[in-house]
C-alpha positions as CSV (number, residue, x, y, z in Angstrom):
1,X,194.6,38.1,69.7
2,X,193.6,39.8,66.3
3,X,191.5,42.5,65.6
4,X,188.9,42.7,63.2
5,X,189.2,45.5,60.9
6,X,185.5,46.6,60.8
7,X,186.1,47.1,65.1
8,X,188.3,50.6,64.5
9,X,187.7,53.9,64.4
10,X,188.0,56.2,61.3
11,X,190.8,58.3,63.2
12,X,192.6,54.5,64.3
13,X,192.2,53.4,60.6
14,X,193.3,56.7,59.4
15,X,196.3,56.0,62.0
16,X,197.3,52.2,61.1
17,X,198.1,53.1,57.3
18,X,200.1,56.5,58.1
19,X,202.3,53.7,60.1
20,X,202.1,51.4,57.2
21,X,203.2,54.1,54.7
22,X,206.1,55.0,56.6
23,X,208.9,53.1,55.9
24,X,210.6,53.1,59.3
25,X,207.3,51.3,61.1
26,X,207.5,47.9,61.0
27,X,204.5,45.8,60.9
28,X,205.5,44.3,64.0
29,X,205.0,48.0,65.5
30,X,201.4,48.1,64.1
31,X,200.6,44.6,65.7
32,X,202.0,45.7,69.0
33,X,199.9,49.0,68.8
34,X,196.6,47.5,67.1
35,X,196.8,43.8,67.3
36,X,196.5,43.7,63.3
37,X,198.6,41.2,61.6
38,X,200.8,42.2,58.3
39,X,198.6,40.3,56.0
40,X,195.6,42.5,57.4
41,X,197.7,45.8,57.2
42,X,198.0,45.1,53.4
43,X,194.4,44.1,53.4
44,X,193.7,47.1,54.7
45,X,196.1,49.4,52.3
46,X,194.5,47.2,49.6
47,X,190.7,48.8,50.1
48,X,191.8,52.5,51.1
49,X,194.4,53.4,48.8
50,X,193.9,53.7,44.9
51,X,195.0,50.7,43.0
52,X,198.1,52.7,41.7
53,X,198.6,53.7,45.2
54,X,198.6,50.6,46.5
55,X,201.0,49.0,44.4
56,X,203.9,51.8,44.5
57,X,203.4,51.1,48.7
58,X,203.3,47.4,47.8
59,X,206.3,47.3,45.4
60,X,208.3,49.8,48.1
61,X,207.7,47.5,51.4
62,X,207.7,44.1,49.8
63,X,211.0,42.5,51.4
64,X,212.0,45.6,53.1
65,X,214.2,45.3,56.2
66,X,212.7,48.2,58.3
67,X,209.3,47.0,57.9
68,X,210.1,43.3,59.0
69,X,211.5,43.3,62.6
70,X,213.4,40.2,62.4
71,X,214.7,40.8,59.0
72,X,216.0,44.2,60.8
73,X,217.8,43.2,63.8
74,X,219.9,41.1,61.5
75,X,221.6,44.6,60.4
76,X,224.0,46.7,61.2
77,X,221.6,49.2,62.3
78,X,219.2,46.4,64.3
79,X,220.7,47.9,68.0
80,X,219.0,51.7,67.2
81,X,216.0,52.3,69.0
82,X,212.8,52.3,67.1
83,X,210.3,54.7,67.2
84,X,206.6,53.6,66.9
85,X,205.2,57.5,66.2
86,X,204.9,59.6,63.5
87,X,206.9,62.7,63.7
88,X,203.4,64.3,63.2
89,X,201.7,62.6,66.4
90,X,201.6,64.3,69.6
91,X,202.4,62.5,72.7
């Protein structure tokens, strides 16, 4: 089941597109955590970031193995364990 946008919190919002900015969360991760799918995520990234923003994040993940699950357990690397937290968050 999707979740609407407009149903998070500032802090969850806040949360969703520090995963979306790092390049080693995939947006699988951020559907698993949130229930958002990757057209949302960029939806999302879209109406927080500046337009200039936006497009360096857009130009940076478009195609990009880590951020597409599928696309990385086709790799070399796909048997590594992935983490789903920021360095930065606690728990």
């Amino acid at each position: 089941m999707q979740k609407q946008l407009s149903n998070f919190s500032r802090p969850e919002l806040d949360r969703i597109i520090m995963m979306a900015w790092e390049d080693r969360t995939s947006f699988d991760a951020i559907k698993e955590q949130f229930g958002i799918l990757p057209g949302a995520v960029i939806k999302l990234m879209r109406s927080e970031l500046k337009p200039s923003s936006f497009k360096l994040w857009r130009r940076r993940t478009h195609g990009r193995i880590t951020k597409h699950e599928a696309k990385f357990m086709n790799t070399c690397s796909g048997s590594e364990r992935r983490r789903f937290r920021a360095k930065s968050q606690r728990g």
